[in-house]
N, C-alpha and C positions, 0 to 999 in steps of 0.2 A: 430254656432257649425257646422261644418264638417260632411258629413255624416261617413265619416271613427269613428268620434269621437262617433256618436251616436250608430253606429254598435258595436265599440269595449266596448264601457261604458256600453249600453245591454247586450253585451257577460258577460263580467264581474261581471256584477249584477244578471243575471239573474244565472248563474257557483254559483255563492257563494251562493245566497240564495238556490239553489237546494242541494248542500252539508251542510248547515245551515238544510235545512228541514229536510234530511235524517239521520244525526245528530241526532236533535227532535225526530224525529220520532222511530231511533232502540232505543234512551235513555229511552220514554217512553214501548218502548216493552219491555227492560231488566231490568227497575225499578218500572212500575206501575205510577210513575210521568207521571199527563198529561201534560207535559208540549207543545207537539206537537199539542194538542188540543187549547192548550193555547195559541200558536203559530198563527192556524188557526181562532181561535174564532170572529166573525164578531156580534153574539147574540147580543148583546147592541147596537151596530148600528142604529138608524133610518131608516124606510127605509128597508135596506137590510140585518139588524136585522131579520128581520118577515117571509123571505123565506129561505126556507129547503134545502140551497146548499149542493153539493156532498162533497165529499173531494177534488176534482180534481178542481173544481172551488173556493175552498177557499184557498187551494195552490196558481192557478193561481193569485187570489188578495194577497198574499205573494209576489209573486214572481214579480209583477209589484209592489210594495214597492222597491225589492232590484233594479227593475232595473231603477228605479228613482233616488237609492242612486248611485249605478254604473255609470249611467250618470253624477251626480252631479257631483261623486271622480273624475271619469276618465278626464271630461272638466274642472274644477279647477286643476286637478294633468298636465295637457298637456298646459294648458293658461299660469300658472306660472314657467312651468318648473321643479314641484317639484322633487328632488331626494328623495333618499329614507326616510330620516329621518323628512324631511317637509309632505310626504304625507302616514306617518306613524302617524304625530300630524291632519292631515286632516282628515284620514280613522278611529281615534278614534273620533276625535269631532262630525264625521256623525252618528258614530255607540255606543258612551256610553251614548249619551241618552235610546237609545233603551234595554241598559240593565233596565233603570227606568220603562219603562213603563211595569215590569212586575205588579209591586202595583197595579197601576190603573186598569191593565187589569184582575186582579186578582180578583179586588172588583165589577168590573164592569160586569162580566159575570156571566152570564143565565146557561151557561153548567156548570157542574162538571169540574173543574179545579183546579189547585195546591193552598192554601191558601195561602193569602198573607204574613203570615209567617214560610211557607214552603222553609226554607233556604235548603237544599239539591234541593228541585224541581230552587230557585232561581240563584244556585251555574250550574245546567246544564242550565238554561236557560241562563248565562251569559258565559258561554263556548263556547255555540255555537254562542254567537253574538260575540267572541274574535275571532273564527275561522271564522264569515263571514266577519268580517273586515282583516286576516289574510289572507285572498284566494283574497278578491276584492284587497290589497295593490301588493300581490305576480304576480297580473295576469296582473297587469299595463305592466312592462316591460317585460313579455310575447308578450302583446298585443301589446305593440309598435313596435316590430321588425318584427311583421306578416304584410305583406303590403297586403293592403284592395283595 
């Protein structure tokens, strides 16, 4: 992997998951839905479950999630050449798992969060993971024509 690759798959990951947060974050201000908490929630963790992070440090573990996925899309989307409709089927297969694991995170959390069948709070969480695969696929060919 190139470092142009790993700078621009960063940018990318980290661009989306910051529009993905803030998403969360006005949703639950204008609905009451935690879902931005739900988003951040690390509580059931081992470990790093047990200490009293800020918001700004469980963002930052958000946001090196997206930039993992960033890297992945951007180095498979630039290794095989994808055009737009092959890494439109890449940028969902990275990102519609993560609409599932609202369930899990749902049942698995310590904080006040949206119930696992809380279809309104599940309907904005799956919005914003449509929109962060929407901005990580849109910022590919951004990013390729910016020379690093």
């Amino acid at each position: 992997m190139t470092s142009s690759t790993v700078l621009k798959g960063s940018l990318a990951g980290i661009t989306s998951g910051i529009i993905m947060g803030f998403f969360l974050k006005l949703t639950e201000n204008a609905t009451g839905q935690k879902v931005y908490i739900l988003l951040l929630n690390v509580d059931f963790i081992p470990v790093i479950g047990k200490i009293q992070w800020t918001e700004l440090i469980e963002f930052i573990f958000h946001l090196l999630v997206s930039l993992v996925l960033g890297l992945v899309f951007y180095h498979q989307s630039r290794k095989s050449k994808l055009r737009y409709w092959k890494r439109l089927g890449l940028v969902a297969a990275l990102t519609l798992p993560a609409l599932f694991l609202y369930f899990p995170l749902s049942v698995l959390a310590r904080k006040e969060v949206p119930a696992v069948d809380n279809w309104e709070a599940f309907l904005y969480w799956s919005l914003a993971h449509i929109l962060f695969a929407f901005f990580l696929n849109h910022l590919y060919p951004v990013l390729e024509k910016w020379k690093s």
